[in-house]
C-alpha positions as CSV (number, residue, x, y, z in Angstrom):
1,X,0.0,0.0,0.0
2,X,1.5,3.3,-0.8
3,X,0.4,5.9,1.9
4,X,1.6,9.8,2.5
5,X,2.0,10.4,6.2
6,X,1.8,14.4,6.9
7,X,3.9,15.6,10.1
8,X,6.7,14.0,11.3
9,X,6.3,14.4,14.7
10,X,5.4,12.0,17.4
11,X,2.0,10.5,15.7
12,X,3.6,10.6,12.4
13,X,6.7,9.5,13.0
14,X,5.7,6.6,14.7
15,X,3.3,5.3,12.0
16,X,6.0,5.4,10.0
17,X,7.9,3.2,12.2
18,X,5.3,0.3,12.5
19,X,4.1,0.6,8.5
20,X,7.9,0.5,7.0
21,X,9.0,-2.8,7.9
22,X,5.7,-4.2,6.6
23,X,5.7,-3.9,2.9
24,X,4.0,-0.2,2.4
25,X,6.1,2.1,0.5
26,X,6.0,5.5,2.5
27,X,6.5,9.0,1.9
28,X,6.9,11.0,5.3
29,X,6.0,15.2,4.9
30,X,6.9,17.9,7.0
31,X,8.7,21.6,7.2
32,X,11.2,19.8,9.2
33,X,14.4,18.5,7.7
34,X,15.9,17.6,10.7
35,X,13.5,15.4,11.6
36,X,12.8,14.1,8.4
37,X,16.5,13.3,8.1
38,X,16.4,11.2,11.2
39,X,13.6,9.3,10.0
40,X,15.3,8.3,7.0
41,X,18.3,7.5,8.2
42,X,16.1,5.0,10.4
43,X,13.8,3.8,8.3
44,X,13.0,3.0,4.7
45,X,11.0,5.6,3.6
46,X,10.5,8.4,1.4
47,X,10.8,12.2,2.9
48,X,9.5,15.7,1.6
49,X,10.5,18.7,2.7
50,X,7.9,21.2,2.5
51,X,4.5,22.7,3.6
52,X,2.1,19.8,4.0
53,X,-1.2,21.2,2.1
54,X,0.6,22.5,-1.0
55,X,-0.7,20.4,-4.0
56,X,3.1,20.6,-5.7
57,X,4.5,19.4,-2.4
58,X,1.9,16.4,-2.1
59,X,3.0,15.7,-5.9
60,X,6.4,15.4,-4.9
61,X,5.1,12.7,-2.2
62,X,3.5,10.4,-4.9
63,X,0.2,11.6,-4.3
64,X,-1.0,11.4,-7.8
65,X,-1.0,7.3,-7.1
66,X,-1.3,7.0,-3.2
67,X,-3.6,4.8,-1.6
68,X,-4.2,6.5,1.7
69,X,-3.3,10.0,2.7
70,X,-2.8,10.2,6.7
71,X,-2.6,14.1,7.9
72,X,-1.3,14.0,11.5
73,X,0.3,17.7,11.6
74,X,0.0,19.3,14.9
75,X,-2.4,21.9,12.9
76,X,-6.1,21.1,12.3
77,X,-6.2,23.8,9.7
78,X,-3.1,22.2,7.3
79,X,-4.7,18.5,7.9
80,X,-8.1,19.7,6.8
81,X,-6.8,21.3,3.3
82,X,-4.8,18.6,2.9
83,X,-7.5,15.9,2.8
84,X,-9.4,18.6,0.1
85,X,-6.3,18.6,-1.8
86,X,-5.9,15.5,-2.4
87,X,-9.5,14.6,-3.0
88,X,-10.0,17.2,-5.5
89,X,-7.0,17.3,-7.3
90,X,-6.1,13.8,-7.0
91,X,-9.3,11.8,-5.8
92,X,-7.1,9.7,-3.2
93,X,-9.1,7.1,-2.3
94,X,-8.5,7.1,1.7
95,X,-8.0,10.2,3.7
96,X,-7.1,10.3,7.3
97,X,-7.0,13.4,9.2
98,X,-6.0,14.4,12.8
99,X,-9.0,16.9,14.0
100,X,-8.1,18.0,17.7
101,X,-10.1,20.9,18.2
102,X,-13.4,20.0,19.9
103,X,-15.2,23.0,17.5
104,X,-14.7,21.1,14.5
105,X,-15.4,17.8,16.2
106,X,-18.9,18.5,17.2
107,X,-20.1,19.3,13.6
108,X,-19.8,16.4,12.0
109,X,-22.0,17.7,9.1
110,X,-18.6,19.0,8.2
111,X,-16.7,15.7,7.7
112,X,-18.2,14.4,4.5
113,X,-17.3,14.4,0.1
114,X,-20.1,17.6,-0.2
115,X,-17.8,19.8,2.5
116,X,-14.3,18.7,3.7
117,X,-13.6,15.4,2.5
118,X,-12.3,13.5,5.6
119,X,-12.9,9.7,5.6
120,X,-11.6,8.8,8.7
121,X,-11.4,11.4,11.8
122,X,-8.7,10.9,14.6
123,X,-8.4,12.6,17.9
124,X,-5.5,11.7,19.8
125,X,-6.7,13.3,22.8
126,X,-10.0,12.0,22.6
127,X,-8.3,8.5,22.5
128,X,-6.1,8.9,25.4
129,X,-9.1,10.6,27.7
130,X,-10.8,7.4,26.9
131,X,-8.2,4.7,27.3
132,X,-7.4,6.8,31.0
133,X,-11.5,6.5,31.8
134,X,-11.1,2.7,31.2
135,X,-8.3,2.3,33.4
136,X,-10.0,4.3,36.2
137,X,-13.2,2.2,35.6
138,X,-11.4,-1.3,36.2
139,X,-9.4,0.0,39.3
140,X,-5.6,-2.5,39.3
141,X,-5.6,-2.9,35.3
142,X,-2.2,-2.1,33.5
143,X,-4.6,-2.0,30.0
144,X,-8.1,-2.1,29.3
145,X,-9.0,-2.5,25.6
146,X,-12.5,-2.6,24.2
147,X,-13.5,-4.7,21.5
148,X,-17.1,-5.5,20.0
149,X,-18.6,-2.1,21.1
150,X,-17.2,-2.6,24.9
151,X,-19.0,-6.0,25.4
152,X,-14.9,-8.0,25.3
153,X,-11.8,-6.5,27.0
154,X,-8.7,-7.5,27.1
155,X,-7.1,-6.7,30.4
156,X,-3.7,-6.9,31.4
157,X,-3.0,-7.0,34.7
158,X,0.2,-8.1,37.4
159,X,-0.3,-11.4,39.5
160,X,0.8,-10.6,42.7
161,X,1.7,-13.0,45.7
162,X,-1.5,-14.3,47.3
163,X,-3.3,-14.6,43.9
164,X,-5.8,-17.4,44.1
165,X,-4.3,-18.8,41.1
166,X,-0.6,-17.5,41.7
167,X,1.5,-20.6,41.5
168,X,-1.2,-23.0,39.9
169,X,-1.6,-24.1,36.4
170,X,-3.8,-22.1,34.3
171,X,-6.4,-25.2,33.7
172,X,-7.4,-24.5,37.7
173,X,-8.8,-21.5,36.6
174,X,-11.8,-22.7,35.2
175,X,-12.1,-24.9,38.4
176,X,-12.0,-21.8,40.5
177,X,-14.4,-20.0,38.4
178,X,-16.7,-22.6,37.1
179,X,-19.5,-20.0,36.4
180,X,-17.3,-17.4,34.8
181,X,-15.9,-18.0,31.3
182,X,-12.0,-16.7,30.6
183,X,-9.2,-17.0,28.4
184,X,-5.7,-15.9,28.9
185,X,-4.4,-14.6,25.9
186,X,-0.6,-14.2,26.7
187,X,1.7,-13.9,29.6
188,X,5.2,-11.4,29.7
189,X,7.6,-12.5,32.3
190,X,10.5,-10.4,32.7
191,X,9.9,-8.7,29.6
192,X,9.9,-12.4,28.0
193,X,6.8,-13.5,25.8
194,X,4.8,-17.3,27.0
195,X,2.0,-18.6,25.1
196,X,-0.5,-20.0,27.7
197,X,-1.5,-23.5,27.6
198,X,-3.3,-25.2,30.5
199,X,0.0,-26.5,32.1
200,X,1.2,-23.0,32.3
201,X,2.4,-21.7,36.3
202,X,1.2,-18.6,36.8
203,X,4.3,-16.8,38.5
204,X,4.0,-13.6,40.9
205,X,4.8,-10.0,38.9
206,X,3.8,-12.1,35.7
207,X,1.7,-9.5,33.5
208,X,-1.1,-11.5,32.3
209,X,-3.7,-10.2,29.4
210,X,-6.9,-11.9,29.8
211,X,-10.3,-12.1,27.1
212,X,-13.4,-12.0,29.1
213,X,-17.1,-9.6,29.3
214,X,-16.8,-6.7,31.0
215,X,-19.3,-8.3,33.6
216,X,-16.2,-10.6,34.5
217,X,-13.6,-8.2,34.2
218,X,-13.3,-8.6,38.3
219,X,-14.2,-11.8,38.5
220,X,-10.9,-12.9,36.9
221,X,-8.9,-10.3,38.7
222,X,-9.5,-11.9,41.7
223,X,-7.8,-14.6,40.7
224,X,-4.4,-12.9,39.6
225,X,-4.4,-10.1,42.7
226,X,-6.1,-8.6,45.8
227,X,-8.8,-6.2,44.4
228,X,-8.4,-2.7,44.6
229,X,-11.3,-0.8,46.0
230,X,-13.4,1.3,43.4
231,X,-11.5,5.1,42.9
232,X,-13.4,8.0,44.4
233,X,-11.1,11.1,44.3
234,X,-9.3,12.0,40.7
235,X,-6.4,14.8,40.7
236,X,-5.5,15.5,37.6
237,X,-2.4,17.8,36.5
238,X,-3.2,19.7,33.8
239,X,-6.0,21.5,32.2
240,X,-5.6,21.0,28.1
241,X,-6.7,19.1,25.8
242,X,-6.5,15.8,27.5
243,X,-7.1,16.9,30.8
244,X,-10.3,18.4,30.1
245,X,-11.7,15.7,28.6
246,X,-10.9,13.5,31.1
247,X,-12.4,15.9,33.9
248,X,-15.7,15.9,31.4
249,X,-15.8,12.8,31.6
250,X,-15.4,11.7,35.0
251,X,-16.8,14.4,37.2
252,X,-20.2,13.3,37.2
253,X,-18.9,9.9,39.0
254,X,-15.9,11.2,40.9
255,X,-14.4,13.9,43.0
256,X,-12.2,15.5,40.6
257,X,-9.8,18.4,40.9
258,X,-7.6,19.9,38.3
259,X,-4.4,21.5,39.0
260,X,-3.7,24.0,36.0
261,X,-0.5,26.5,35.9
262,X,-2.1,29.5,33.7
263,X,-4.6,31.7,35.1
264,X,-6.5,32.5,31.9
265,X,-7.2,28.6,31.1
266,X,-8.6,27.8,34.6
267,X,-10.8,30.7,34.3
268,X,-12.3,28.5,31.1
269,X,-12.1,25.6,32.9
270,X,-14.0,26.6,35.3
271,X,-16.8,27.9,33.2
272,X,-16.7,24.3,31.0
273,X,-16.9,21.8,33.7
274,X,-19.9,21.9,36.4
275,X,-18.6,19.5,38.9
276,X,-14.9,19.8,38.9
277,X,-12.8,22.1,41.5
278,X,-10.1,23.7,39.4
279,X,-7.3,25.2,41.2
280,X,-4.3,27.6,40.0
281,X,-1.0,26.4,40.9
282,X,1.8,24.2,39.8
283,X,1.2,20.1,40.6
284,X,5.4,20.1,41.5
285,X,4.4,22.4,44.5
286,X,4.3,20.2,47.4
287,X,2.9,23.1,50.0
288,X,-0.2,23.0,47.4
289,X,-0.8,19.0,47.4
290,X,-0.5,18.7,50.6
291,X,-2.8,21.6,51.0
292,X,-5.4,20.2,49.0
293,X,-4.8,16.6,50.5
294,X,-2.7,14.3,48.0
295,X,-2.6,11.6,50.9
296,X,-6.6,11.4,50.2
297,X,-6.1,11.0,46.4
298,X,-6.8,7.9,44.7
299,X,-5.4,8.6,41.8
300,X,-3.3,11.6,40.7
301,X,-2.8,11.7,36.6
302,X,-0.1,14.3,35.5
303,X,-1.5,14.7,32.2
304,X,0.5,18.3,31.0
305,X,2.5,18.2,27.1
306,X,5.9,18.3,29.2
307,X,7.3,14.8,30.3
308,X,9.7,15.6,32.4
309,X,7.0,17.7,34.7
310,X,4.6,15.0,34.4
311,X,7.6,12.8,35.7
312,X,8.7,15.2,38.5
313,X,4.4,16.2,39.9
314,X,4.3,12.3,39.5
315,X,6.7,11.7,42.0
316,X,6.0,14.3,44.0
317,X,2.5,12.9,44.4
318,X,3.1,9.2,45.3
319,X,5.8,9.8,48.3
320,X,3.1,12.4,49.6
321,X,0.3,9.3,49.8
322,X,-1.1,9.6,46.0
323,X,-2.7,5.5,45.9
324,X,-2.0,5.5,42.2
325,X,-0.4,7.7,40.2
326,X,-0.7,7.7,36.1
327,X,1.7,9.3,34.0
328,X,1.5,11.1,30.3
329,X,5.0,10.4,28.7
330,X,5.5,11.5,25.2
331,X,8.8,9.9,24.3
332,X,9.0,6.7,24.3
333,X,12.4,5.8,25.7
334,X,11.0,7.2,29.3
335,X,8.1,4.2,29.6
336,X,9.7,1.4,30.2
337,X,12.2,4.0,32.8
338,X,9.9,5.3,34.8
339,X,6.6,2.7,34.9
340,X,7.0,0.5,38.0
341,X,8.4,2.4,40.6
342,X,6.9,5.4,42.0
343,X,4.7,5.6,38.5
344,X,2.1,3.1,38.7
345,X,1.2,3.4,35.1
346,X,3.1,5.5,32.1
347,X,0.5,6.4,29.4
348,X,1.9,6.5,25.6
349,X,-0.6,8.6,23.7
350,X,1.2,7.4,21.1
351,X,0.9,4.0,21.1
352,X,-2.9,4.7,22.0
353,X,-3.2,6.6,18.5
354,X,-1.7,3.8,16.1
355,X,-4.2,1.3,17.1
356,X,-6.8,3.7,15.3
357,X,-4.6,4.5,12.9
358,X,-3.8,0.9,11.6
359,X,-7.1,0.1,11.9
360,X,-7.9,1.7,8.2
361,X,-4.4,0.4,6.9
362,X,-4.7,-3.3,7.6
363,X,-6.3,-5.4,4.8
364,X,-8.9,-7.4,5.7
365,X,-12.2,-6.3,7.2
366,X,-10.3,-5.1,10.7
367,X,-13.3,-3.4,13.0
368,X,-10.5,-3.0,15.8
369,X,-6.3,-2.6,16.5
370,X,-4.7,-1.9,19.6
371,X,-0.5,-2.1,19.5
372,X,0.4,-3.1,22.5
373,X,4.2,-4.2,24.2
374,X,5.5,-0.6,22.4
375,X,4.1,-2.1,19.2
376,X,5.7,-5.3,19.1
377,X,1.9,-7.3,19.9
378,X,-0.8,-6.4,18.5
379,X,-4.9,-7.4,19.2
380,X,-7.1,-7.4,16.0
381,X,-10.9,-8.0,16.1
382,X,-11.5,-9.1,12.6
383,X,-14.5,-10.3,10.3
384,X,-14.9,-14.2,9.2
385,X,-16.9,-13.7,6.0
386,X,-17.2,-16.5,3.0
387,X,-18.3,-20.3,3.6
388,X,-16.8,-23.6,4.0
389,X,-15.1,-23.5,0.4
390,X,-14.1,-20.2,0.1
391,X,-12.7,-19.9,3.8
392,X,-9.9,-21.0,5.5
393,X,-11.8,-20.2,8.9
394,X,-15.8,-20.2,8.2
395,X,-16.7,-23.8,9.3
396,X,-14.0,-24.8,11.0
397,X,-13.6,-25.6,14.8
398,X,-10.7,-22.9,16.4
399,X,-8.3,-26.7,17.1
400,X,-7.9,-26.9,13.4
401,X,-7.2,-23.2,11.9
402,X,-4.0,-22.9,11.2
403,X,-2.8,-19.8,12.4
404,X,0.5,-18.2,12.7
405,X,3.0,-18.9,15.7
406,X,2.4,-16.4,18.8
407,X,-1.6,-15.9,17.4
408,X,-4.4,-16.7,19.7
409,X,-7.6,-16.5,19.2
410,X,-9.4,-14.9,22.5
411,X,-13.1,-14.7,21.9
412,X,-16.1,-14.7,18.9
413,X,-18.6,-12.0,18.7
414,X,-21.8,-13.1,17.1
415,X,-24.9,-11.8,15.9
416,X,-27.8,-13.2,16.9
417,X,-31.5,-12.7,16.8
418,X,-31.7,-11.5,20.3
419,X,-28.6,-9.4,19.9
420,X,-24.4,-10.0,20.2
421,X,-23.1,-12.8,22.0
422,X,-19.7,-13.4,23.4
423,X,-18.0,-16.7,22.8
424,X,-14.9,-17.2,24.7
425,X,-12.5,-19.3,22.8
426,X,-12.3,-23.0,22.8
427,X,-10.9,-25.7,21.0
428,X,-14.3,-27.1,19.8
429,X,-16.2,-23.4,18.9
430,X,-17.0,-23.1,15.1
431,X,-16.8,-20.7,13.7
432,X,-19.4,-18.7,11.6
433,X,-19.6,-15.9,8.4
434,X,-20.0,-12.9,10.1
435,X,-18.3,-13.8,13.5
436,X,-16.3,-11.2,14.5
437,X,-12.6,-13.1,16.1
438,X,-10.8,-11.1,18.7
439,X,-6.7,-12.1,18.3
440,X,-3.8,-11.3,20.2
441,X,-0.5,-11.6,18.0
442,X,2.7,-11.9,20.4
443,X,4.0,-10.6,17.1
444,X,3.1,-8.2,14.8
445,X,4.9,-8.9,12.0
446,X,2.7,-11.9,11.6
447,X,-0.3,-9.8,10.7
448,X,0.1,-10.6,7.0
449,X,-0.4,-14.1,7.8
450,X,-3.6,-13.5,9.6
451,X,-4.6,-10.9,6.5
452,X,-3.9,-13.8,4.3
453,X,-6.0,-16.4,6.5
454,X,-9.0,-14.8,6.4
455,X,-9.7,-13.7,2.2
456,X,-12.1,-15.1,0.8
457,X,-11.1,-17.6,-1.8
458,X,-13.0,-16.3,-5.4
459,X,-15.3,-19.5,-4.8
460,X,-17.3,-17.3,-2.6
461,X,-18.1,-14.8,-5.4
């Protein structure tokens, strides 16, 4: 697939990354030679120096003959002419644009071939507010990733000493939990891949993902860890973008404050959230935690666009009593650093933002991505269509599809009369046109394989 990437910053850059070394020829854009230099020095792609929008630029790119167009500069404005560019001078098929401004996002009237010709809309911040919400929801999670509409997670979470099923073979499991239906989709000890089978020792620190409903979400904890009690008070550092959001989002539920340096913003905040106390300071000042009780806070999220004060307030926060602490970090080298010591959890927004993202560049009919492991695993929900002959997967029990090495399928979705209903995986489940499979790949760069797995054959047609 031949796809244009505008922006070479964090978003774009990393795209790059996990689309080079799969087959796509890329062409990378941006005013920022530097940058762009880096990139190809790294990778093996195409670079353009230049202003993203201008049609002779995007010609230079290969735009006349590109596939998808992916505009993920940090200005709404340049992403937006972009798409029109290229639909009107050069009728790209697929157009991809980051829209952060909350304005735009609400008329979606806007977003369509008769106005501004955007097929696909991504908000970064939007995505991170709501991967933050889940994490607050299921209270001891590492991950929580929605599949089918929310009705399957997949949950990773530490087993910790005193785990019912700490030191026990996985098989147990379904003797502890006879009513409750699970499937363990991989296991990373010390950093280290395992593919689970039922003679597989759960071992104390392991970080297990799990495929279950969200009914059963805590059911399974249990089994891995000591439940942690529900979260009540939210302190979150920093008022943009993200921030905000979050606030929106959780102060009709929660006791939220927000902690934001300039004056003129919490005067906005204030008059956009109903429920939320907003208070002008700095989160490093320890006079002002302690002030407004840190020891009382369940979990403080430094959410600001400046790692290494996200790092520092973080800190701060959890030796002054903060129960959990969650952490925006922007560059990647500081996640694996920092998470695991005084940071309970370090937040990518990157890697949150390229599971969208490759949703629309994998073939195959892909509802759902999520890269996970800094983009070394992925999880796919993907669509069985095509019978018995055409298929290599409609018709056939899960024991006998051949699939890759490190693939495991987790759960089926299916479509029923009376609504969706989750399958957990098991040898014997057949599986139907029009399932929708929920796979964890150890490794991604067997994701052609499971492309290739599920075409159609042309007997179908």
């Amino acid at each position: 697939m031949k796809i244009i990437i505008l922006g070479a910053g964090q978003v774009g850059g990393s795209l790059a990354e996990h689309l080079a070394g799969e087959l796509n020829d890329i062409t990378v854009v941006d005013t920022d030679e530097g940058r762009l230099r880096e990139l190809r020095d790294r990778l093996d792609i195409g670079v353009v120096a230049g202003p993203a929008a201008h049609p002779d630029i995007l010609i230079q790119a290969g735009i006349e003959d590109a596939d998808m167009l992916v505009a993920v500069t940090s200005d709404d404005e340049i992403n937006m002419v972009a798409c029109q560019v290229a639909y009107s001078l050069f009728k790209t098929p697929t157009k991809i644009a980051r829209v952060r401004a909350t304005s735009y996002q609400n008329h979606h009237q806007l977003f369509d071939s008769g106005a501004i010709p955007i097929d696909v809309l991504i908000s970064p911040e939007q995505l991170v507010s709501e991967y933050i919400f889940r994490l607050i929801e299921q209270p001891g999670t590492l991950q929580v990733l929605d599949f089918a509409s929310g009705k399957v997670q997949l949950v990773a979470v530490k087993a910790y000493h005193g785990g019912p099923l700490v030191g026990h073979e996985l098989r147990f499991l379904r003797e502890h939990m006879p009513s409750v239906d699970t499937r363990v989709a991989a296991i990373y000890r010390r950093n280290r891949a395992i593919m689970p089978t039922g003679s597989t020792v759960i071992e104390a620190d392991d970080e297990v993902f799990f495929i279950a409903t969200r009914a059963n979400i805590r059911a399974v904890m249990s089994e891995l860890r000591r439940l942690e009690v529900a979260y009540n008070r939210i302190t979150i550092a920093g008022g943009g973008n993200i921030g905000f959001r979050l606030a929106k989002m959780l102060e009709n539920q929660y006791k939220v404050r927000v902690i934001e340096y300039n004056k003129q913003r919490c005067i906005k905040l204030s008059e956009m959230l109903q429920r939320t106390v907003v208070l002008e300071g700095s989160a490093s000042d320890k006079a002002l935690l302690i002030e407004e009780g840190i020891e009382d806070t369940d979990v403080f999220l430094a959410l600001t666009n400046d790692d290494e004060a996200n790092i520092m307030s973080s800190m701060l926060a959890k030796r002054l009593g903060a129960r959990k602490v969650m952490t925006l970090i922007n560059n990647p080298a500081y996640v694996d650093v920092v998470q695991g010591g005084d940071i309970d959890i370090a937040i990518s927004p990157q890697t949150t933002t390229i599971g969208s993202l490759l949703t629309h560049v994998r073939r195959g009919d892909i509802v759902n991505v999520h890269s996970l492991r800094r983009g070394a695993a992925e999880a796919i929900e993907i669509i069985a269509h095509g019978d018995a002959k055409s298929s290599k997967v409609v018709g056939r029990c899960l024991e006998d599809i051949d699939l890759p090495e490190g693939a495991n399928i987790g759960a089926i979705v299916r479509e029923t009369p009376d609504g969706s209903e989750v399958l957990i995986a098991h040898d014997n489940l057949v599986v139907q046109s029009g399932d929708h499979l929920i796979i964890f790949l150890l490794q991604k760069k067997h994701i052609r394989d499971i492309e290739k797995l599920f075409q159609v054959g042309f007997s179908f047609f």
